[in-house]
C-alpha positions in Angstrom: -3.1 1.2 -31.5 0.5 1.8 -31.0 3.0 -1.2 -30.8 3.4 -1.4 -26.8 -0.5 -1.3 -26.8 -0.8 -3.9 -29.3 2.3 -6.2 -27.6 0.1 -5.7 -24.1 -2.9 -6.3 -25.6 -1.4 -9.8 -27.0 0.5 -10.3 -23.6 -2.6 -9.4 -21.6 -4.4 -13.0 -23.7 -1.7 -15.0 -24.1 0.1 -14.6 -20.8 -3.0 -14.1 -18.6 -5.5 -15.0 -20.0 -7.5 -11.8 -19.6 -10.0 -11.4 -22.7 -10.2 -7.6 -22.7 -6.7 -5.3 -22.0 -6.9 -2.1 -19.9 -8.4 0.9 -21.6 -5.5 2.8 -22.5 -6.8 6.0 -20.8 -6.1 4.2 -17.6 -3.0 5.0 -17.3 -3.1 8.9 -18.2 -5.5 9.0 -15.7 -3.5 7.3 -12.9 -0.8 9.5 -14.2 -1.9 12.6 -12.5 -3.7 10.2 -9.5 -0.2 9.3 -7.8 -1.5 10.0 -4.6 -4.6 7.7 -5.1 -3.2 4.9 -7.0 -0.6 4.5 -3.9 -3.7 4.6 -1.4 -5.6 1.8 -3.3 -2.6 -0.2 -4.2 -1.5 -0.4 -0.5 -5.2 -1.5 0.5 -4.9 -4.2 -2.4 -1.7 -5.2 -1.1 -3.3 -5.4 2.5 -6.5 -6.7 1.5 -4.4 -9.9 -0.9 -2.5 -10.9 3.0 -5.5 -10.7 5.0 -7.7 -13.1 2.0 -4.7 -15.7 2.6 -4.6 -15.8 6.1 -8.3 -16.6 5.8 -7.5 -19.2 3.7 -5.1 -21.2 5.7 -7.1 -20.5 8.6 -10.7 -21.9 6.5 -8.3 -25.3 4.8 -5.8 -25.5 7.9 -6.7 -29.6 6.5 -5.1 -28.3 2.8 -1.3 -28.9 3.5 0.0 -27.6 0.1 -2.1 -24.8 0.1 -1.3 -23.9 4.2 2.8 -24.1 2.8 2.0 -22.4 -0.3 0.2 -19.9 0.9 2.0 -18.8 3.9 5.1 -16.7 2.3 2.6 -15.2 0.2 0.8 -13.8 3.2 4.8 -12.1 3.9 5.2 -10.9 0.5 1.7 -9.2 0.0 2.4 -7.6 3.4 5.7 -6.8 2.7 4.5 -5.0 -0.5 1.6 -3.0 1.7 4.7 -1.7 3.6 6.9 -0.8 0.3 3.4 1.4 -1.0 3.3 2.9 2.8 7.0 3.7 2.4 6.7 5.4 -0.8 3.3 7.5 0.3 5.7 8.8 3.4 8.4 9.8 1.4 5.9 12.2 -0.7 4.6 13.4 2.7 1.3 11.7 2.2 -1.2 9.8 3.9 -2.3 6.6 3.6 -5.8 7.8 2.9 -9.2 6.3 3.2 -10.0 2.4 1.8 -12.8 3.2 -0.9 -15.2 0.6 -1.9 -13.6 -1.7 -4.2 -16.2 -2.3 -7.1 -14.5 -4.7 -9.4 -13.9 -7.2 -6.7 -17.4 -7.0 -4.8 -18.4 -8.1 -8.5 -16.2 -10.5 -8.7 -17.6 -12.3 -5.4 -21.4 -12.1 -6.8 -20.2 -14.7 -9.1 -18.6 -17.0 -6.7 -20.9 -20.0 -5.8 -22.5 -20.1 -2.0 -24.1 -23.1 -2.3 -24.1 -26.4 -2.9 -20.8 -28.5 -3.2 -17.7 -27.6 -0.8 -15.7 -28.2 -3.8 -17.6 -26.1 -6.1 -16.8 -23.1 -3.3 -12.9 -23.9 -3.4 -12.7 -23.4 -6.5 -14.0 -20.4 -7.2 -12.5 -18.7 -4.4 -9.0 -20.0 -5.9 -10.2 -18.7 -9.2 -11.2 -15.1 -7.4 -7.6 -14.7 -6.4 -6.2 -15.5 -9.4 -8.0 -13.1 -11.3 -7.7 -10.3 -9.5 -3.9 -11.4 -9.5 -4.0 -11.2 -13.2 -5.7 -8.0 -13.5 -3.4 -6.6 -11.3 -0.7 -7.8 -13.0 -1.5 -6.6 -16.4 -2.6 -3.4 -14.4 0.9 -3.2 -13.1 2.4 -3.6 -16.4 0.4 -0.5 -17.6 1.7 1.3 -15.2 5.6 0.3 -15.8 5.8 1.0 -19.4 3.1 3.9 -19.4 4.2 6.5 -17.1 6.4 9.2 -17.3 8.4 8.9 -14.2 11.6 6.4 -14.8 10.9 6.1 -11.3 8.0 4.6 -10.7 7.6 2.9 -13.8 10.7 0.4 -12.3 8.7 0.7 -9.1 5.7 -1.1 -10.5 7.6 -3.8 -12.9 8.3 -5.2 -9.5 5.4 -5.7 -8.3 4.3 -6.9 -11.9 6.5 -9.6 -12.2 5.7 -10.7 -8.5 2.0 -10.8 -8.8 2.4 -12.7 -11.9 3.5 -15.6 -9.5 0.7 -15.2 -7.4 -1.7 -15.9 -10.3 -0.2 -19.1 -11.3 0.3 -20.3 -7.5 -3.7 -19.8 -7.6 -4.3 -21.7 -10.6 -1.9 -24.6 -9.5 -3.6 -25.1 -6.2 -6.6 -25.6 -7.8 -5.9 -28.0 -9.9 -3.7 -29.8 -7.1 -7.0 -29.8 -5.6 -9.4 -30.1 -8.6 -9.7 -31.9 -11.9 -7.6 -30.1 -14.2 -10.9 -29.9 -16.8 -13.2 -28.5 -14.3 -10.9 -25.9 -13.5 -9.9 -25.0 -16.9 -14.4 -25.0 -17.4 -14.4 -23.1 -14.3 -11.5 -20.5 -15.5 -13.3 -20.0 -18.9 -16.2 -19.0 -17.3 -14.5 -16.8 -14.8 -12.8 -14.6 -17.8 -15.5 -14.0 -19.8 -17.7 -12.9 -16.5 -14.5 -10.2 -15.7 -14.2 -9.4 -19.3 -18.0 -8.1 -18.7 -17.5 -6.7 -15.9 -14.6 -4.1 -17.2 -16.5 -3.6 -19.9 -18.9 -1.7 -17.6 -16.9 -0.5 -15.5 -15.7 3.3 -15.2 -12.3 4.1 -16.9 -10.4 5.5 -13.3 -6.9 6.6 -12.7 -7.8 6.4 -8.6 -7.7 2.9 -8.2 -5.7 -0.1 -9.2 -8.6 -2.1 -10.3 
């Protein structure tokens, strides 16, 4: 393991809280998927506004989280038009939204029933895990590729989507007992750390 690798990997714990780092292929795969990343990283982008409108519109009762939430919605937008911009000025197109695996198996872990609480909370805990990932995805990307280009391209969106992750796990425990979240969180990373350990390695999607 080289020392970048080994200062992500230690970033990817300490700062996140992620227990396993991206496979290191990731990003030599992505490399020579430009086109693809871009499609599925303007679909994330998309998909992150449309979750938070859903959310003010499901705790309209939530104040914080209503006034919290609501420039996020204009910045995750605002980043699906900054991924557009760049697939245009490559003369490509947007492409197809593929089936996003990592986050359907996310939501199998999500509890349906029983207490309304219980529900909040792990839908708080969803975003801020995939905000995470995506994060430490990001940062991948910024110190891994070639192109001085894009790697400044995706420190931006690194640095903003580590906001988003706190703001996730701050609403919750505005919400929520600081312990149960913190119970609740545990649980959550060891589930993803599972899942990317099954997962295909991929360079044509962000997650």
């Amino acid at each position: 393991m080289d020392i970048m690798s080994k200062n992500l990997s230690q970033d990817t714990k300490n700062i996140l809280g992620l227990q396993l780092p991206t496979d290191p292929r990731w990003v030599d795969l992505a490399a020579i998927s430009i086109k693809e990343i871009l499609t599925d990283h303007a679909y994330c982008e998309q998909k992150a506004a449309m979750t938070c409108i859903s959310y003010i519109q499901r705790y309209s009762d939530k104040e914080k989280l209503v006034k919290e939430l609501s420039p996020i919605v204009t910045e995750e937008w605002g980043h699906f038009r900054l991924v557009l911009h760049e697939l245009e000025k490559r003369n490509l197109a947007l492409g197809v939204q593929r089936k996003d695996v990592y986050v359907n198996k996310l939501l199998e872990f999500q509890r349906k029933g029983g207490r309304t609480e219980e529900r909040f909370l792990d839908q708080l805990l969803t975003m801020a895990l995939i905000e995470a990932r995506s994060c430490e995805r990001f940062k991948r990307l910024s110190e891994g590729l070639n192109d001085a280009y894009m790697r400044n391209f995706y420190r931006r969106f690194m640095e903003s989507e580590a906001g988003h992750y706190t703001l996730f796990i701050e609403l919750a425990e505005y919400y929520i007992d600081t312990k149960k979240v913190r119970t609740r969180w545990n649980e959550w990373l060891q589930y993803e750390a599972d899942i990317m350990k099954q997962l295909e390695v991929r360079g044509d999607r962000i997650h």
